[in-house]
C-alpha positions as CSV (number, residue, x, y, z in Angstrom):
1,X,195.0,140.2,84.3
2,X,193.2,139.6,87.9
3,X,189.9,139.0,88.4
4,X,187.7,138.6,91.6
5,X,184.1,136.3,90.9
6,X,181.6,135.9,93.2
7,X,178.7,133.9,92.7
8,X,175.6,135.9,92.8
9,X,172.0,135.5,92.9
10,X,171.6,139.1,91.3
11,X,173.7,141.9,91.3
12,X,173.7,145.9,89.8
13,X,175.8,148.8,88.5
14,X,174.3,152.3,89.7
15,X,176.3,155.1,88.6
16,X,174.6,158.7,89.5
17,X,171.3,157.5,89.9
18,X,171.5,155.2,86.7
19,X,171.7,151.4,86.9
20,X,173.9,150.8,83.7
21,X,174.2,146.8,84.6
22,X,171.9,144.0,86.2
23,X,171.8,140.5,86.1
24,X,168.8,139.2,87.7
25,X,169.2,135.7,87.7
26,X,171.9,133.4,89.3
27,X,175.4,134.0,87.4
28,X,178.7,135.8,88.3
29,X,180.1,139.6,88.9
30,X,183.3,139.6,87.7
31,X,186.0,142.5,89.0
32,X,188.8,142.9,86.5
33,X,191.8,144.6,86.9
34,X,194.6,145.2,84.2
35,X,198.3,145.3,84.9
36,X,200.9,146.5,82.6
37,X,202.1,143.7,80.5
38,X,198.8,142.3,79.9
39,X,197.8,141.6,76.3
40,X,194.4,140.8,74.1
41,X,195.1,137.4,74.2
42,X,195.6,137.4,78.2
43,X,192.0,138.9,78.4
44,X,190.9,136.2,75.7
45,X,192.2,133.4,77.9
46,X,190.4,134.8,81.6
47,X,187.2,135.0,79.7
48,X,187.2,131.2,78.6
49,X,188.3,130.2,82.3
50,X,185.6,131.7,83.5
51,X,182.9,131.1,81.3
52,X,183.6,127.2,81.4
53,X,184.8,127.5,85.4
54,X,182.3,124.9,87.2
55,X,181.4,127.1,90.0
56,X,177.6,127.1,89.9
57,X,175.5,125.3,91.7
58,X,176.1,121.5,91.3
59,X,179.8,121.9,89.6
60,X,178.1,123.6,86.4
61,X,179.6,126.6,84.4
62,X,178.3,130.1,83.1
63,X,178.5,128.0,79.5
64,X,176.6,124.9,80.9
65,X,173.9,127.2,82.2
66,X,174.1,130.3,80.1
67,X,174.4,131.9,83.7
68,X,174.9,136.0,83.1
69,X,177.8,137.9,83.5
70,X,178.3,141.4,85.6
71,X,182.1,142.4,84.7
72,X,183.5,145.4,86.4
73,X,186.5,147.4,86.1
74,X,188.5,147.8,89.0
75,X,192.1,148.9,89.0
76,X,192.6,148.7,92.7
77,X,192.6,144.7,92.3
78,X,196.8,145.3,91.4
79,X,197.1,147.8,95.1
80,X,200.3,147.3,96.6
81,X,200.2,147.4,100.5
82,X,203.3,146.1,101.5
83,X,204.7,149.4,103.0
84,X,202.9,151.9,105.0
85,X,199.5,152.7,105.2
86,X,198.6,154.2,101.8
87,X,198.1,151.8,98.9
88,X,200.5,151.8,95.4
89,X,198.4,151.7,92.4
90,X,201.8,151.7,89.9
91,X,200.6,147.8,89.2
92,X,197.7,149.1,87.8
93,X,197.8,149.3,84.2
94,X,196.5,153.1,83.2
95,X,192.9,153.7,81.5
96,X,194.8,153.7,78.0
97,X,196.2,150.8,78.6
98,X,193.4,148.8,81.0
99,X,189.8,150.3,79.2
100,X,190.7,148.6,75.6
101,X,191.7,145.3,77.6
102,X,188.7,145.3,80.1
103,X,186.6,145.3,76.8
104,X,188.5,142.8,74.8
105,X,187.4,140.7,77.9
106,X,184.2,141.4,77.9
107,X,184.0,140.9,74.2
108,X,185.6,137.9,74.1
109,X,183.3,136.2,76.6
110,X,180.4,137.6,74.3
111,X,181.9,135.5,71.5
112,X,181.9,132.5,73.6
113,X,178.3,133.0,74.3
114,X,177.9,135.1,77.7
115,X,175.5,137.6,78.4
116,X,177.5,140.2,79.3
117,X,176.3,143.0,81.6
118,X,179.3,146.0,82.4
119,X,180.0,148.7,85.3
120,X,181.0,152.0,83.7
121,X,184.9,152.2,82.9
122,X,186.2,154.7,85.6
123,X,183.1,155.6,87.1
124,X,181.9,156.0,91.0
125,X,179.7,152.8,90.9
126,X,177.5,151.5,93.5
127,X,177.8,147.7,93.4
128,X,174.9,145.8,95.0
129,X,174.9,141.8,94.8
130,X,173.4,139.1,96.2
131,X,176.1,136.5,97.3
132,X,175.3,132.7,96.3
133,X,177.0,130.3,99.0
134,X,179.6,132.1,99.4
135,X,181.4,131.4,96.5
136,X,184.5,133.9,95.8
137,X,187.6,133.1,93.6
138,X,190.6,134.9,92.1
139,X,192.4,134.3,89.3
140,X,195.5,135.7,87.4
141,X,196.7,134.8,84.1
C-alpha cells in the first residue's frame, strides 16, 4: 500500500454537490492507493504508522492529539510513467481488490482510536484542503 499525508488545517470531500467528508480541525488527509499483493494486515500496519507518525505540530502524532483523519482512495498513486506520455494504471490494484483494503485501513485506524472521515470509493471528488506548513510525506509498506 502507498499513501500520500499532508498536514492540514481543514480539508473536504464534495462529490456532486455533496460534502461526504470534513475535518475541521488541524489533522491529516490521507490518499491511499492499493496495489496487487497488498493484504489486511498491510493496511493494518499503514494505519498504526500513521496514526502514531509525529508530524503535527511540535513532533506530536494523530494519537497524541486525537488529530482527525480525511482518508481518500486514490488508485492513480501506483501510475506508471516511465514510457510515453500516457500513464499505466496495471499497479493499481482493481476496485475488488483495493475498496475491501481501503476500508480495512480505515477501519483499522478507527480501532486505534482515529476519527475517521472518507472520500467516496471511485467517485469524482473535489478535494479542498488547507495545507499546514507544508508538511507532505509518502509512505509504502
Amino acid at each position: 500500500m502507498r499513501a500520500v499525508l499532508q498536514r492540514v488545517k481543514r480539508a473536504s470531500v464534495v462529490v456532486e454537490g455533496d460534502v461526504v467528508g470534513a475535518i475541521d480541525e488541524p489533522g491529516l488527509v490521507v490518499l491511499v492507493g492499493v496495489t496487487h499483493d497488498d493484504t489486511a494486515e498491510k493496511a493494518a500496519a499503514l494505519a498504526s504508522k500513521i496514526w502514531t507518525l509525529r508530524i503535527l505540530r511540535d513532533e506530536r502524532s494523530c494519537a497524541d492529539e486525537h488529530a482527525p483523519i480525511l482518508a481518500i482512495s486514490q488508485f492513480t498513486l501506483y501510475a506508471d510513467t516511465r514510457k510515453g506520455r500516457r500513464p499505466s494504471w496495471s499497479a493499481a490494484a482493481p476496485a475488488s481488490v483495493s475498496e475491501p483494503l481501503y476500508e480495512a485501513f480505515c477501519a483499522a485506524l478507527e480501532s486505534l482510536g482515529a476519527k475517521v472521515e472518507r472520500g467516496r470509493f471511485g467517485a469524482d471528488m473535489e478535494v479542498t484542503l488547507t495545507n499546514d506548513g507544508p508538511v507532505t510525506l509518502i509512505l509504502d509498506v
